[in-house]
N, C-alpha and C positions, 0 to 999 in steps of 0.2 A: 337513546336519551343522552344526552350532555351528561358530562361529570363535569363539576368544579372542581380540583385541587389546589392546593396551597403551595406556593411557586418558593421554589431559593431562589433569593434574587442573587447570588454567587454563581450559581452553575450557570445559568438563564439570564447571565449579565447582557451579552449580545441582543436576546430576543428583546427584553427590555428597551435596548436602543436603537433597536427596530421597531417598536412599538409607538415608542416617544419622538422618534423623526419622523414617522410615518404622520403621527396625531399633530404636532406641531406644523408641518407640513397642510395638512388637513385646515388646519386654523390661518393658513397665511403668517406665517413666523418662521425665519431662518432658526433652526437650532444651533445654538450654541454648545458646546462640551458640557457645561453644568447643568445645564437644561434637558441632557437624556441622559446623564447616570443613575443606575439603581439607587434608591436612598436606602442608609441605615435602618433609617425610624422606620420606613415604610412599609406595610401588610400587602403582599401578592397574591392574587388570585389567578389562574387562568382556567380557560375552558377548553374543553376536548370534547369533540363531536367523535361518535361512534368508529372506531376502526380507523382511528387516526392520532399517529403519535406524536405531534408537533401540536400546539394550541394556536384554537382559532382566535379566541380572547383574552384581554388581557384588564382585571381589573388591580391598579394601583391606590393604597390610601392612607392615611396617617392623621395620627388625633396631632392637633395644631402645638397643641402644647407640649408637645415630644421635638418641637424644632424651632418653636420661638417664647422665648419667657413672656410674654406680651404681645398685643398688635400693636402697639407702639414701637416695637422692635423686628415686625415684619412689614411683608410687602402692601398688608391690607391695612396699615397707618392709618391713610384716606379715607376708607369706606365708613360713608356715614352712615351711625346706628346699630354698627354690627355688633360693639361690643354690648351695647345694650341689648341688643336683639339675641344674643347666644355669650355669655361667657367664654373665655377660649377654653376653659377645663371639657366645656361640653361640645366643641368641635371638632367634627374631621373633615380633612379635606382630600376630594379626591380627585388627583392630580390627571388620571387617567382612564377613561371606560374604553374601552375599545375592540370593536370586533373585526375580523379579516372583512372586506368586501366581497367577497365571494359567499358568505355566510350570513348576510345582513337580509333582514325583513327572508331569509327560511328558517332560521331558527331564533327562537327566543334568547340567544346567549348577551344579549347588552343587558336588558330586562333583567334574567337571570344573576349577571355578573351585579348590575348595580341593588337589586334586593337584597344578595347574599350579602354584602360588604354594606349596605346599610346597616342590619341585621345585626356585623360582625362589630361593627364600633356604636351599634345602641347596646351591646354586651357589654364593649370595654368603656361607657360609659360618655358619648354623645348624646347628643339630643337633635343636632343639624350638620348637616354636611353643607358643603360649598365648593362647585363648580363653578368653571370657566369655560367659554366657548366664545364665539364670534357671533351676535347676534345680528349681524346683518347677514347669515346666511341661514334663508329662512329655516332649513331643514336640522337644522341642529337647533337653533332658539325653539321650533315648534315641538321638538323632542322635550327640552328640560321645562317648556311650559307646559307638556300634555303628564310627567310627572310630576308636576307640584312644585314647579322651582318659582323662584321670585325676584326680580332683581332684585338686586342691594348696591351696584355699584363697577366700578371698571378699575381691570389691573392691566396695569404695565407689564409688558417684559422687558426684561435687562438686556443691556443695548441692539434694541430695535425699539422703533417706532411703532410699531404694533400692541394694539390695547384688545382687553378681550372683556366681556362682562361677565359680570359674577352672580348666579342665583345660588341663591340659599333652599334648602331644603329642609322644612319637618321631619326627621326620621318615624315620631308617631305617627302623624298623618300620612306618611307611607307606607309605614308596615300593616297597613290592610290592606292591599293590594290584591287583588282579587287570583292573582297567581304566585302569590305568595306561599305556598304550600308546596307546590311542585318543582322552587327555585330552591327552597331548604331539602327540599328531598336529594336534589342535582349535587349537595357538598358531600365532597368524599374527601373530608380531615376530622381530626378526630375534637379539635382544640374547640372548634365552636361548634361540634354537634353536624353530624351529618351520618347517609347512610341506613338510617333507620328512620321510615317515611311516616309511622307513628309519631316518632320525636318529632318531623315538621309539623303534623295536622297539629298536637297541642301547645307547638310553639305559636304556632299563626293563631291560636283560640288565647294566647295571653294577651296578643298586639291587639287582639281585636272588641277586649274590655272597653268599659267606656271611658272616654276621655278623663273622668273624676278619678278611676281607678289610676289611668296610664299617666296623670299628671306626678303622682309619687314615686319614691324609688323602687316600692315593690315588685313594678314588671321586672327590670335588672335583673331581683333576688329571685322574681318567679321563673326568669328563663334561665337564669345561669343554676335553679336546681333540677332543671329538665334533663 
């Protein structure tokens, strides 16, 4: 079974910029230095597949407003309607999902990695997350349309000519996910709950209230007393 743990991004700086040359790479973008160091702000995730001490996956992610006082003052300036579409108190963004190729479509760890970290910044208080990819390569656009993504717009990277488009994501409308239960059972940290596969079945029984319930802040108060 996969285990999730919660990465130092200090010890694990290297794999990190393995991950993010790997991924930028992937998207047709030269990395630059600032563009694959560990961030402060940032929350780590990785994955470990059974009887193996190095991580197959690698999720990276961060509430927005932990790294720009406004979108007026970050890279998403441009994107029309975002701010009306999500507040930046209630975003995060995540900068990295990523799994080894050698691990890809056998185990669920992308799945796994992007529910867990959904999950982990509708605790600390999002409502959407916002990815970037390359949608002219169909295998990645069909991926963040088959879970729920949307465009909203294209970002730049710093100097390159390279643009990537940006879907947005519902974190409610994801967190019922029909494997949702056995990605919370996978986290082995203790900050957001893992470990105990009880705690995921009635975490995934709060997500999956009706939307009249899920609209206010009581899911937060009901998962964060689980």
């Amino acid at each position: 079974m996969l285990e999730l743990r919660r990465l130092d991004s200090r010890s694990h700086a290297d794999y990190i910029r393995q991950v993010r040359t790997r991924t930028l790479e992937a998207l047709q973008v030269t990395p630059a230095p600032a563009m694959i160091e560990p961030l402060p702000h940032a929350f780590y995730v990785a994955a470990y597949a059974p009887q193996h001490e190095e991580p197959i996956g690698l999720g990276e992610a961060y509430l927005y407003r932990k790294a720009f006082a406004s979108y007026a003052d970050s890279p998403m300036a441009g994107v029309p309607g975002l701010a009306e579409a999500c507040p930046i108190e209630h975003l995060c963004y995540m900068r990295t999902i990523y799994v080894d190729p050698a691990y890809r479509g056998v185990r669920p760890a992308y799945l796994y990695l992007y529910l867990v970290m959904s999950h982990l910044f509708r605790v600390l208080g999002a409502d959407y997350a916002l990815m970037a990819t390359m949608a002219e390569i169909p295998a990645l656009a069909g991926l963040y349309a088959k879970t729920g993504g949307k465009q909203v717009g294209k970002l730049s990277f710093p100097n390159t000519d390279a643009t990537a488009t940006l879907y947005l994501f519902n974190l409610k409308e994801l967190l019922v996910h029909p494997r949702l239960v056995r990605a919370l059972a996978s986290i082995h940290f203790e900050d957001v709950g893992g470990k105990d596969p009880h705690r995921a079945e009635r975490l995934a029984r709060v997500y999956r209230q009706p939307r009249a319930v899920q609209a206010e802040a009581t899911v937060r108060a009901a998962v964060a007393s689980i």
